[in-house]
mmJSON file of the N, C-alpha and C atoms, coordinates in Angstrom:
{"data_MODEL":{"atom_site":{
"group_PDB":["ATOM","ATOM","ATOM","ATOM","ATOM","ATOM","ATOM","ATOM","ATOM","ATOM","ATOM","ATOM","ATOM","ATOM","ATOM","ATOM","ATOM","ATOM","ATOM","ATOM","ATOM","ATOM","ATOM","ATOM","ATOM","ATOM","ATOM","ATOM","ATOM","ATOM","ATOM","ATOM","ATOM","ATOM","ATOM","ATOM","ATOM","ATOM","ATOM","ATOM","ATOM","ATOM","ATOM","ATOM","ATOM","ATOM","ATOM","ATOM","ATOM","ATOM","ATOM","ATOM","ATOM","ATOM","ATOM","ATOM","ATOM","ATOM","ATOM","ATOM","ATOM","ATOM","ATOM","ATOM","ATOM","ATOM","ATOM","ATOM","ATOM","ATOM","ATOM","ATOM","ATOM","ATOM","ATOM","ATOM","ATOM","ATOM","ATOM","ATOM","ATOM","ATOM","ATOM","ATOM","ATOM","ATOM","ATOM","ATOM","ATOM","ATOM","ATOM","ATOM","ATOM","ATOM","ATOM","ATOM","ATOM","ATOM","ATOM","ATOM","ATOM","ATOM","ATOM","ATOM","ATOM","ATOM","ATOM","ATOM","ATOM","ATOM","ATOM","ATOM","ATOM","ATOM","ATOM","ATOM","ATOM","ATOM","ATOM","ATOM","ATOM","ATOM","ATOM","ATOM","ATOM","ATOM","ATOM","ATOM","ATOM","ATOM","ATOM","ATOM","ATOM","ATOM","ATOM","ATOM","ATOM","ATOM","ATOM","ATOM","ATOM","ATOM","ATOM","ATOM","ATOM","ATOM","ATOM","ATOM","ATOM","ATOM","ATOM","ATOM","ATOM","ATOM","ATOM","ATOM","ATOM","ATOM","ATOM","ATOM","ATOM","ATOM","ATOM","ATOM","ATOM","ATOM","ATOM","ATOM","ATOM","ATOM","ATOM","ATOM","ATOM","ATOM","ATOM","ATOM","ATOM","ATOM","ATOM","ATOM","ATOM","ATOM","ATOM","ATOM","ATOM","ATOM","ATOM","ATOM","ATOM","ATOM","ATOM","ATOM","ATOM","ATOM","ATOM","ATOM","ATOM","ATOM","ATOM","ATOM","ATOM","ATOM","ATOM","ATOM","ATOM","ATOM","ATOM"],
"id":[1,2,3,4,5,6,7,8,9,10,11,12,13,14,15,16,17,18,19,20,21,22,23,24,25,26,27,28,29,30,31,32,33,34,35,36,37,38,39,40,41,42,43,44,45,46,47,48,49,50,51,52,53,54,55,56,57,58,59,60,61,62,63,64,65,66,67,68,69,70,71,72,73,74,75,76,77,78,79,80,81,82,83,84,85,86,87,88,89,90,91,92,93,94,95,96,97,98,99,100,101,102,103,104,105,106,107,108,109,110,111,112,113,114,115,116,117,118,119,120,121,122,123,124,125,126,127,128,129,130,131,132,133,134,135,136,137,138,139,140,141,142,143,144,145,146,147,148,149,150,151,152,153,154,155,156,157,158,159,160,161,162,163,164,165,166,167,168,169,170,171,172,173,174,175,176,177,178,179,180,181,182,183,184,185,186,187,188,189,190,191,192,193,194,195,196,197,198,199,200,201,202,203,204,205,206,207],
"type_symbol":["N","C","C","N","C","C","N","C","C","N","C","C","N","C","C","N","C","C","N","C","C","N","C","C","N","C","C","N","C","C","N","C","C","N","C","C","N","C","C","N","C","C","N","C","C","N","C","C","N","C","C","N","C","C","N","C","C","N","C","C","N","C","C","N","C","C","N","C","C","N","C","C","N","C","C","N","C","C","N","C","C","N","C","C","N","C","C","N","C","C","N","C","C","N","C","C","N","C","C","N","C","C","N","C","C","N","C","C","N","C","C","N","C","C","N","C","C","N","C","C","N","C","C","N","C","C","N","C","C","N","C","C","N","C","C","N","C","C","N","C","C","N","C","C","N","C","C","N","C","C","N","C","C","N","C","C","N","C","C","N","C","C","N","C","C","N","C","C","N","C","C","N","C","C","N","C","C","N","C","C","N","C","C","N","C","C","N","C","C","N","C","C","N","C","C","N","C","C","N","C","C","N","C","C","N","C","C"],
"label_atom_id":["N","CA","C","N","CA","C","N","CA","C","N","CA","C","N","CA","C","N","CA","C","N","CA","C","N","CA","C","N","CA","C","N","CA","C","N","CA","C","N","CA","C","N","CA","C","N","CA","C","N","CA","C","N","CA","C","N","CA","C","N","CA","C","N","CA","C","N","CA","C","N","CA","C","N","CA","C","N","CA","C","N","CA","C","N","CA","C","N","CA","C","N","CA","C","N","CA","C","N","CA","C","N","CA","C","N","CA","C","N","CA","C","N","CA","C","N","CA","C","N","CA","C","N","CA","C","N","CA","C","N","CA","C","N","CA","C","N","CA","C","N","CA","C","N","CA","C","N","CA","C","N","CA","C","N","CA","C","N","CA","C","N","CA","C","N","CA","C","N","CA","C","N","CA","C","N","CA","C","N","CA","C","N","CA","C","N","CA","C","N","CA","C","N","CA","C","N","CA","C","N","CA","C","N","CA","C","N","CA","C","N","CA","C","N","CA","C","N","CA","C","N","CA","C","N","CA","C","N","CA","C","N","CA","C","N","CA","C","N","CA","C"],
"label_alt_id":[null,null,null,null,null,null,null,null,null,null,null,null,null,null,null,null,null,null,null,null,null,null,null,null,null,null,null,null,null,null,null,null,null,null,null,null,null,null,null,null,null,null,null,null,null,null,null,null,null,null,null,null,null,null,null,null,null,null,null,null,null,null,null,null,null,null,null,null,null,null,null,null,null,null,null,null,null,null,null,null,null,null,null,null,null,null,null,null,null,null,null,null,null,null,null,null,null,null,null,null,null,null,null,null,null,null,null,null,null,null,null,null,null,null,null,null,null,null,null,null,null,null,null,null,null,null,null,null,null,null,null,null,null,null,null,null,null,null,null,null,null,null,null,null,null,null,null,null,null,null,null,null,null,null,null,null,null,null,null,null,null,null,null,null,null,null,null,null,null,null,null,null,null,null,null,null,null,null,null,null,null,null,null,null,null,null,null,null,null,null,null,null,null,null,null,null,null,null,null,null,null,null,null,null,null,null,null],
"label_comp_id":["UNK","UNK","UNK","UNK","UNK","UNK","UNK","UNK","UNK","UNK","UNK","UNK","UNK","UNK","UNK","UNK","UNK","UNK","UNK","UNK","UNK","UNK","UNK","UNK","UNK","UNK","UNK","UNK","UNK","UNK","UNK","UNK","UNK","UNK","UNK","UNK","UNK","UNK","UNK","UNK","UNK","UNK","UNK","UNK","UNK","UNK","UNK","UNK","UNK","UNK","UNK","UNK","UNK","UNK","UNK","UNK","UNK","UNK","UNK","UNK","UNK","UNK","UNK","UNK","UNK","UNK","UNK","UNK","UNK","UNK","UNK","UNK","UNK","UNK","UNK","UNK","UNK","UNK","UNK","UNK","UNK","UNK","UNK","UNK","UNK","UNK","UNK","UNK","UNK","UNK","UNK","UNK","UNK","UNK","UNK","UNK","UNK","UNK","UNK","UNK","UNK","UNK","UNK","UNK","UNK","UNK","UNK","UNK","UNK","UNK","UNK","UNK","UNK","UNK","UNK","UNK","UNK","UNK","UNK","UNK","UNK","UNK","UNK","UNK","UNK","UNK","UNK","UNK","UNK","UNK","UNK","UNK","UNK","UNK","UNK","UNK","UNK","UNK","UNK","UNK","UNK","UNK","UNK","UNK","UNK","UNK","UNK","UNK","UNK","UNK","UNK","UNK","UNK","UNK","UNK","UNK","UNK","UNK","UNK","UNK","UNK","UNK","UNK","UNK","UNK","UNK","UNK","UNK","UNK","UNK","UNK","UNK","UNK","UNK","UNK","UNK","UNK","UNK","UNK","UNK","UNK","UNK","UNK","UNK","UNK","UNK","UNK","UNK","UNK","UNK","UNK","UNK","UNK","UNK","UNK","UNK","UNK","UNK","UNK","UNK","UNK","UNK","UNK","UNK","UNK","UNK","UNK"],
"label_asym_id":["A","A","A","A","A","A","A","A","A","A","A","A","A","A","A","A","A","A","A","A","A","A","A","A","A","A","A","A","A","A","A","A","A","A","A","A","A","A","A","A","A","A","A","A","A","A","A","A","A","A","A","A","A","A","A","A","A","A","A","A","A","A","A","A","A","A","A","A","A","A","A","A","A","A","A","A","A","A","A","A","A","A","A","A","A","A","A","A","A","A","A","A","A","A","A","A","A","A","A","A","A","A","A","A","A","A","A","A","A","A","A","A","A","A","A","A","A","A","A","A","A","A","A","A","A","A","A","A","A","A","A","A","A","A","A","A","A","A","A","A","A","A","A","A","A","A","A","A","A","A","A","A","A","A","A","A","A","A","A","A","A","A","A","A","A","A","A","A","A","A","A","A","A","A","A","A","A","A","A","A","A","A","A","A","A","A","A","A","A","A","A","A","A","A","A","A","A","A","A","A","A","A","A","A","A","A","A"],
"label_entity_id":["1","1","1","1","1","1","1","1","1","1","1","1","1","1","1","1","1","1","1","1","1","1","1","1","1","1","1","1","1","1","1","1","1","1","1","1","1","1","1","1","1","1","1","1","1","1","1","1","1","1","1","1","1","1","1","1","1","1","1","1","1","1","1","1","1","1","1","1","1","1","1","1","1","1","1","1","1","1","1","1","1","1","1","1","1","1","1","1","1","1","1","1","1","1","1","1","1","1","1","1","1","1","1","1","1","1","1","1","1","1","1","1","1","1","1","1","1","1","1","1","1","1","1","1","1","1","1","1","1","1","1","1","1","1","1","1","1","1","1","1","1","1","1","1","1","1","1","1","1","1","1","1","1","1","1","1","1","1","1","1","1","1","1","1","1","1","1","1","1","1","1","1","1","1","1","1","1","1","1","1","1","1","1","1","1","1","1","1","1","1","1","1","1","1","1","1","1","1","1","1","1","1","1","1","1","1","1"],
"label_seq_id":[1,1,1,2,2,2,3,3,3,4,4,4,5,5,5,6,6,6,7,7,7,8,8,8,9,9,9,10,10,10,11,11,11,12,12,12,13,13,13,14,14,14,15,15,15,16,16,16,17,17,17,18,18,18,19,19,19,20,20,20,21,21,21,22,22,22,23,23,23,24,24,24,25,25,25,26,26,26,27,27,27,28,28,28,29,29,29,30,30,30,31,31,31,32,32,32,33,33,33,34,34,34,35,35,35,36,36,36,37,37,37,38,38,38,39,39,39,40,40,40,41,41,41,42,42,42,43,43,43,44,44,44,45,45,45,46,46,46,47,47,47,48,48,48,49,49,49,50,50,50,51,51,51,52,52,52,53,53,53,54,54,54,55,55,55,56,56,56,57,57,57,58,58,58,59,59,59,60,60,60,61,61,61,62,62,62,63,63,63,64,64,64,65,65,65,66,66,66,67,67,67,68,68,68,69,69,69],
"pdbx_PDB_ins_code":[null,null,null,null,null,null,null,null,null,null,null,null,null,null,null,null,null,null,null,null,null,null,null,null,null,null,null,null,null,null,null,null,null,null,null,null,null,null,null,null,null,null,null,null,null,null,null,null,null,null,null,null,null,null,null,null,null,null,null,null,null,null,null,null,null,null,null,null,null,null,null,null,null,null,null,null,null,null,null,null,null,null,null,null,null,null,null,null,null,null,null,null,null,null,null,null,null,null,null,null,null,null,null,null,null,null,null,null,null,null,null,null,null,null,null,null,null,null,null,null,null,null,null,null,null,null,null,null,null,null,null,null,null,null,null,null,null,null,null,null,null,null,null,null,null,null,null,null,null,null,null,null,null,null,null,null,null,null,null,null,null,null,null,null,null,null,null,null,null,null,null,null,null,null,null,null,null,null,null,null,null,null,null,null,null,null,null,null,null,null,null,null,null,null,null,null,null,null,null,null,null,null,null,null,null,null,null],
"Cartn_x":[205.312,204.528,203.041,202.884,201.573,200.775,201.538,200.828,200.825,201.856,201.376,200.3,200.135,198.559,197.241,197.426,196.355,195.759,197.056,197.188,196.653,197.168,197.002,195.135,195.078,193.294,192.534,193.422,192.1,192.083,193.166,193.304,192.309,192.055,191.52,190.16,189.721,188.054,188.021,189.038,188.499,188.488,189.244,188.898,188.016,187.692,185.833,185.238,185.096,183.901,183.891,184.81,184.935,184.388,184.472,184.195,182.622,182.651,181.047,179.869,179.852,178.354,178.814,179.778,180.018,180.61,180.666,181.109,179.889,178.788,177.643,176.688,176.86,175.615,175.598,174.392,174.709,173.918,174.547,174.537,172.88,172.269,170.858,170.568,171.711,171.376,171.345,172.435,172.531,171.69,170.889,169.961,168.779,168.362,167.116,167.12,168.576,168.627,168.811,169.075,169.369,168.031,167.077,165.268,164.382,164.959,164.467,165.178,166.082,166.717,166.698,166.552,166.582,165.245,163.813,163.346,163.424,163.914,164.36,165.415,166.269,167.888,166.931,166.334,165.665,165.279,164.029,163.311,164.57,165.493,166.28,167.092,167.587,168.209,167.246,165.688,165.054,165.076,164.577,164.998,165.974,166.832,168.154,169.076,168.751,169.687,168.799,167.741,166.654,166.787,165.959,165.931,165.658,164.484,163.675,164.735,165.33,165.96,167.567,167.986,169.332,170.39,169.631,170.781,171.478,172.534,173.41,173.829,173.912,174.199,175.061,175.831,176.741,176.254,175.171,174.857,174.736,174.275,174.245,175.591,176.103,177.832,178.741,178.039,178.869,177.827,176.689,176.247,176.752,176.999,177.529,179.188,179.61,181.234,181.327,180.53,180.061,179.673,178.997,178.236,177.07,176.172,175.018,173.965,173.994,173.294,173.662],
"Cartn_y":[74.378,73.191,73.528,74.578,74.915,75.538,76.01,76.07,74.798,73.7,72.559,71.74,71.747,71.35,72.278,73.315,73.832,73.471,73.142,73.258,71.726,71.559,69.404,69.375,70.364,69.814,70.613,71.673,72.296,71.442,70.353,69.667,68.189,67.978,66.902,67.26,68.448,68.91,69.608,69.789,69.799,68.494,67.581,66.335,65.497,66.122,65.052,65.614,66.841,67.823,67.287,67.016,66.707,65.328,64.71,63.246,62.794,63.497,63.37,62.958,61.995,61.655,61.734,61.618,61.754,59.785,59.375,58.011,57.085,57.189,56.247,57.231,58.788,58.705,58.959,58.908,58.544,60.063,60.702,61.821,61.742,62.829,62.49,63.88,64.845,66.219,66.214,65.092,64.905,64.274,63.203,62.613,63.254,64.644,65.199,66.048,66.693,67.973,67.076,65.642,65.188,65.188,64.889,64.097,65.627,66.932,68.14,68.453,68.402,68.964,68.255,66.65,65.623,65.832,66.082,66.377,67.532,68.265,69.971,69.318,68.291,68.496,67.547,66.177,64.962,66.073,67.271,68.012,68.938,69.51,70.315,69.383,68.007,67.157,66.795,66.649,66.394,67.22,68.517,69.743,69.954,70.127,71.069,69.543,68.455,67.531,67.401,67.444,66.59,65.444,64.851,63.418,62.448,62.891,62.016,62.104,63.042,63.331,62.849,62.869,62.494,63.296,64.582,65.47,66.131,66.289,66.494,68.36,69.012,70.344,70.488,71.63,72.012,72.451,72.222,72.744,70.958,70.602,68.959,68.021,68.487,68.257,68.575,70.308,70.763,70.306,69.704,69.218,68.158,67.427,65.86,65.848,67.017,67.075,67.134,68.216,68.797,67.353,66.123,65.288,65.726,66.675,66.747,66.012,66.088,64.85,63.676],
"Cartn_z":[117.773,118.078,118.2,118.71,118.805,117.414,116.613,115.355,114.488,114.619,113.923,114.493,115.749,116.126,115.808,115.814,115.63,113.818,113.281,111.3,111.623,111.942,111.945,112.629,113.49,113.945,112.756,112.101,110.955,110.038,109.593,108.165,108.501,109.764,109.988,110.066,110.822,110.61,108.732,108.15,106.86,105.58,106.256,105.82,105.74,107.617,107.991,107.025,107.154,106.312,105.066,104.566,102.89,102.683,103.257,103.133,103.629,104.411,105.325,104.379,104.019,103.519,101.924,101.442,100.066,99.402,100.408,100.111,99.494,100.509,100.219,99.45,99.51,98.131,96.859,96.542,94.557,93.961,93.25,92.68,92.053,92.33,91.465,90.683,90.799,90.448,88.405,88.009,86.876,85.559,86.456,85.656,85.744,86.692,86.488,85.508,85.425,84.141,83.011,82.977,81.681,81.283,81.778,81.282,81.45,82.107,81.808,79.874,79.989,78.086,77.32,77.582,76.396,75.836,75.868,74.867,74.082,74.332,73.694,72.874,73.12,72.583,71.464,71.64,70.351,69.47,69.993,68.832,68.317,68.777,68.197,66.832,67.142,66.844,65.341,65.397,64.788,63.699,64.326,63.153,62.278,63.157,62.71,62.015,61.871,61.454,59.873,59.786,58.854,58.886,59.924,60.567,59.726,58.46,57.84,56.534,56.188,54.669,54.955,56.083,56.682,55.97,56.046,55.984,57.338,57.364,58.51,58.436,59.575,59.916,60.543,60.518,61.193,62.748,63.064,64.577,65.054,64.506,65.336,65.242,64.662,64.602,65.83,66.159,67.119,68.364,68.335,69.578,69.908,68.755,69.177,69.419,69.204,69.389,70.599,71.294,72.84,73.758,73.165,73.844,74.462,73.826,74.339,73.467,72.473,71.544,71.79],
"occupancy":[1.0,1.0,1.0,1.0,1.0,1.0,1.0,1.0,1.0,1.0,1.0,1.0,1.0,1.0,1.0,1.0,1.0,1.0,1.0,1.0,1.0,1.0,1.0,1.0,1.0,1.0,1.0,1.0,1.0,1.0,1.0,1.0,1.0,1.0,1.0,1.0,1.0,1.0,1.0,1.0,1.0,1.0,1.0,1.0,1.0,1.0,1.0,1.0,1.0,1.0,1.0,1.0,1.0,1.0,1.0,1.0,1.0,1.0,1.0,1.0,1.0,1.0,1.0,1.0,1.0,1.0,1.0,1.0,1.0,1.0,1.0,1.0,1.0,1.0,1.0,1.0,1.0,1.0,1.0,1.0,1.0,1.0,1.0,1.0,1.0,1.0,1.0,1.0,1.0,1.0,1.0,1.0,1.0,1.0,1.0,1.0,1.0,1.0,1.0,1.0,1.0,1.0,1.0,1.0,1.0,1.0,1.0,1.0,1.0,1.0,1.0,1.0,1.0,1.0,1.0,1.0,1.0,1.0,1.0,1.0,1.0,1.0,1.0,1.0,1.0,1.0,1.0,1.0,1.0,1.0,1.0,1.0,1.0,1.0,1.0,1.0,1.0,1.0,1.0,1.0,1.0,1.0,1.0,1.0,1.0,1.0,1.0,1.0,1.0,1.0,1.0,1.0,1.0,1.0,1.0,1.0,1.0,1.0,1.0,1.0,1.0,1.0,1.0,1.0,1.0,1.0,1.0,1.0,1.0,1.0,1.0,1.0,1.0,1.0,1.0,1.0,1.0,1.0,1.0,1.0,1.0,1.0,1.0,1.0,1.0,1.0,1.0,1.0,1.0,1.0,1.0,1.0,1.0,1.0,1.0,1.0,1.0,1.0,1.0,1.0,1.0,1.0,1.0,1.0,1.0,1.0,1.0],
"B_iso_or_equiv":[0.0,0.0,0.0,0.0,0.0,0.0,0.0,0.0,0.0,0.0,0.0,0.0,0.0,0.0,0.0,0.0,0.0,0.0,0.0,0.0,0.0,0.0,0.0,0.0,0.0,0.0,0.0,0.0,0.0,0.0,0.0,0.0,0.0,0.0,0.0,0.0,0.0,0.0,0.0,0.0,0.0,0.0,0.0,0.0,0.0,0.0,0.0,0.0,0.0,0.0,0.0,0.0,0.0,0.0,0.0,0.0,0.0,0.0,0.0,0.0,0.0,0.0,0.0,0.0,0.0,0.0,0.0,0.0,0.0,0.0,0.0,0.0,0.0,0.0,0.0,0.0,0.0,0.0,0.0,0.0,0.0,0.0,0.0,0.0,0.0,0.0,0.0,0.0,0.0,0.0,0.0,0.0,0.0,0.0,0.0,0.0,0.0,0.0,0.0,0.0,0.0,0.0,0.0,0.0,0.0,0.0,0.0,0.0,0.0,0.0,0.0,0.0,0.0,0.0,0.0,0.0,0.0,0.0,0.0,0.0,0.0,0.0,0.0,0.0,0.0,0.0,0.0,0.0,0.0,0.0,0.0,0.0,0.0,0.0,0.0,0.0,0.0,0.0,0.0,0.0,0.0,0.0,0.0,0.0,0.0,0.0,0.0,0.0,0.0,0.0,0.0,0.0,0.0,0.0,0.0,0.0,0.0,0.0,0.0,0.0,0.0,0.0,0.0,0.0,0.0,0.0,0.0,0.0,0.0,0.0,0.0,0.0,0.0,0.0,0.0,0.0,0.0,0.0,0.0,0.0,0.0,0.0,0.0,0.0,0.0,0.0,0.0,0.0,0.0,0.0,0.0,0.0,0.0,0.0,0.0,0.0,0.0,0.0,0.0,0.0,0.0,0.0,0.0,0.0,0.0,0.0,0.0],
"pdbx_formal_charge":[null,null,null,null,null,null,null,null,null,null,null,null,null,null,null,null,null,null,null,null,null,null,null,null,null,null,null,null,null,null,null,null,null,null,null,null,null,null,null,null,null,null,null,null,null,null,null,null,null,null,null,null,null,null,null,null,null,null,null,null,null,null,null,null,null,null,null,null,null,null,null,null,null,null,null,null,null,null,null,null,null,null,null,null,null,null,null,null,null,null,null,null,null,null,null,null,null,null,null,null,null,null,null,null,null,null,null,null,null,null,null,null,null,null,null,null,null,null,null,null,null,null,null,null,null,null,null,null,null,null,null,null,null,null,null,null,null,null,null,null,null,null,null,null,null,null,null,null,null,null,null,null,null,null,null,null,null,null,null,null,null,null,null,null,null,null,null,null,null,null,null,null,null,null,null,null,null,null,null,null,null,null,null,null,null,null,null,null,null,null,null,null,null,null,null,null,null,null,null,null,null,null,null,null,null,null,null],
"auth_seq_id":[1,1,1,2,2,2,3,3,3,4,4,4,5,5,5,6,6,6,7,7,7,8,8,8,9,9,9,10,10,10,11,11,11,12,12,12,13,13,13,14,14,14,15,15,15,16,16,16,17,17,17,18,18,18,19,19,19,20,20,20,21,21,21,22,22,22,23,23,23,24,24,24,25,25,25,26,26,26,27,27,27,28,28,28,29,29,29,30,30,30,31,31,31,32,32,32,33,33,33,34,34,34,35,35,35,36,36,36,37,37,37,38,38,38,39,39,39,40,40,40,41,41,41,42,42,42,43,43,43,44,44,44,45,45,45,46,46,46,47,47,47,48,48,48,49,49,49,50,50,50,51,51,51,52,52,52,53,53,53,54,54,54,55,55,55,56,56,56,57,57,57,58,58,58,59,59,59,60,60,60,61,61,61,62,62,62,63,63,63,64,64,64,65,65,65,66,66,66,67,67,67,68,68,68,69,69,69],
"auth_comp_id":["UNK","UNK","UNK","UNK","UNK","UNK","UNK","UNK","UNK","UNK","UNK","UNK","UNK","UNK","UNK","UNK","UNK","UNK","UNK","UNK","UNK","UNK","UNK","UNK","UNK","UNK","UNK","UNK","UNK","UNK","UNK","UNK","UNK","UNK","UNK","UNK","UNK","UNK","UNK","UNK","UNK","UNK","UNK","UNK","UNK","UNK","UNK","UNK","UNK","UNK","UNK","UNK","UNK","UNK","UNK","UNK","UNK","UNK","UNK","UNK","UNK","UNK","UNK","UNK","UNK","UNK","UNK","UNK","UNK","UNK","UNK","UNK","UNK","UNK","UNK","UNK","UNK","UNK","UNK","UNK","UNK","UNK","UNK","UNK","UNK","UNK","UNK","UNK","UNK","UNK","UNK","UNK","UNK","UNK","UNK","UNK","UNK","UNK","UNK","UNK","UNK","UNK","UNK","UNK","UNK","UNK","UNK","UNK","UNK","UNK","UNK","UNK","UNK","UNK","UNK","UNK","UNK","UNK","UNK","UNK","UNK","UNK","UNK","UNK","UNK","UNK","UNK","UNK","UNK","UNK","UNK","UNK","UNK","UNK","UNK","UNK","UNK","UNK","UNK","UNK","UNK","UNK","UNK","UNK","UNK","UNK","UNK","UNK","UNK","UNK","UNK","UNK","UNK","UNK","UNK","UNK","UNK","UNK","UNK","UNK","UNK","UNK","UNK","UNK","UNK","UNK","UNK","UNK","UNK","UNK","UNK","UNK","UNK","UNK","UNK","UNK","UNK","UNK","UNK","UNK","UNK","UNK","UNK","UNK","UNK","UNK","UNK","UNK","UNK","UNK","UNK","UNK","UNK","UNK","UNK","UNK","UNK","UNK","UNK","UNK","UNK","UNK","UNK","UNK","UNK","UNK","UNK"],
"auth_asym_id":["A","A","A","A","A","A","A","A","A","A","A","A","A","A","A","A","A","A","A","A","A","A","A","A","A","A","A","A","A","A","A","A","A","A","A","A","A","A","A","A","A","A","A","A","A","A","A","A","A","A","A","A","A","A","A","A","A","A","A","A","A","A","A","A","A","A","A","A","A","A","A","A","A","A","A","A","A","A","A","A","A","A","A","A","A","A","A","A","A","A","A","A","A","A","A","A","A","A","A","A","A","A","A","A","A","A","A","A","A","A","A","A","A","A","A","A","A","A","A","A","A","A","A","A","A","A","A","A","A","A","A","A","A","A","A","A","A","A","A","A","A","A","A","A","A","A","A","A","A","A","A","A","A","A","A","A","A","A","A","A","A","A","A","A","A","A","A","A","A","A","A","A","A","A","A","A","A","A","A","A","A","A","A","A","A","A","A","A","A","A","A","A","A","A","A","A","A","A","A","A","A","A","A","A","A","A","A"],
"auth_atom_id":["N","CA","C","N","CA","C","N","CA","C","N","CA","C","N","CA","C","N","CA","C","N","CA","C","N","CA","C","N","CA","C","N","CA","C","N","CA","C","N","CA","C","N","CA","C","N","CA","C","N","CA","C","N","CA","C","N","CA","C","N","CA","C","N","CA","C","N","CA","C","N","CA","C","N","CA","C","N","CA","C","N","CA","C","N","CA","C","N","CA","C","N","CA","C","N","CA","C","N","CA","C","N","CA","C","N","CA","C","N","CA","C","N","CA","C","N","CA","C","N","CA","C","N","CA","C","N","CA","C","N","CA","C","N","CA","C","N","CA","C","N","CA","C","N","CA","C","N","CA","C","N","CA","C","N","CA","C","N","CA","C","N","CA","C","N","CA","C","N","CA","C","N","CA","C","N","CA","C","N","CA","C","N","CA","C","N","CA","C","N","CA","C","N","CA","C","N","CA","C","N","CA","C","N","CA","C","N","CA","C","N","CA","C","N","CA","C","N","CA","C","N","CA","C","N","CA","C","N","CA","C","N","CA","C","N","CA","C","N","CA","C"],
"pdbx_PDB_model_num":[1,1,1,1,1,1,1,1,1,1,1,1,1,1,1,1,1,1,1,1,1,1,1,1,1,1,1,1,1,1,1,1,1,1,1,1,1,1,1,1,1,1,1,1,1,1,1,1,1,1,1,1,1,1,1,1,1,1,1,1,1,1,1,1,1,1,1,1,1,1,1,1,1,1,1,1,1,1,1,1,1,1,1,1,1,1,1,1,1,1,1,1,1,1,1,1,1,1,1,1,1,1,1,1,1,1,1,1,1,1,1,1,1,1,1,1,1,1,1,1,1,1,1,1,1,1,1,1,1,1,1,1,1,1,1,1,1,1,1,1,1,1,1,1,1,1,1,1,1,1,1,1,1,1,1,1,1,1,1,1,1,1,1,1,1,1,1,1,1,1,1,1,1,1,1,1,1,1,1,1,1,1,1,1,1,1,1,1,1,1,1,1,1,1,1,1,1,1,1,1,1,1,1,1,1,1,1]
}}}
């Protein structure tokens, strides 16, 4: 009995912990690295595709397979 209380008060302080402040906020770590590489990924995209001649490459193929283009 005394080890299922002690298991039952660690699963509940690792539940608070988990939850604590993760409900109401909104992730912002993702949209800063997107607007740091999206002009590197347009000029890479520009290059390596031939934007103006619309010829297509095997590296912007495998970017857009990836979803980074």
């Amino acid at each position: 009995m005394k080890y299922f209380l002690y298991n039952s008060i660690l699963v509940i302080i690792i539940l608070l912990f988990s939850y604590y402040n993760t409900i109401y906020s909104v992730e912002t770590f993702t949209p800063s690295i997107k607007g740091i590489y999206r002009p590197i990924v347009r000029n890479t995209r520009i290059i390596g595709e031939g934007f103006y001649n619309k010829t297509t490459s095997n590296i912007s193929n495998l970017f857009r397979k990836f979803g980074i283009m």
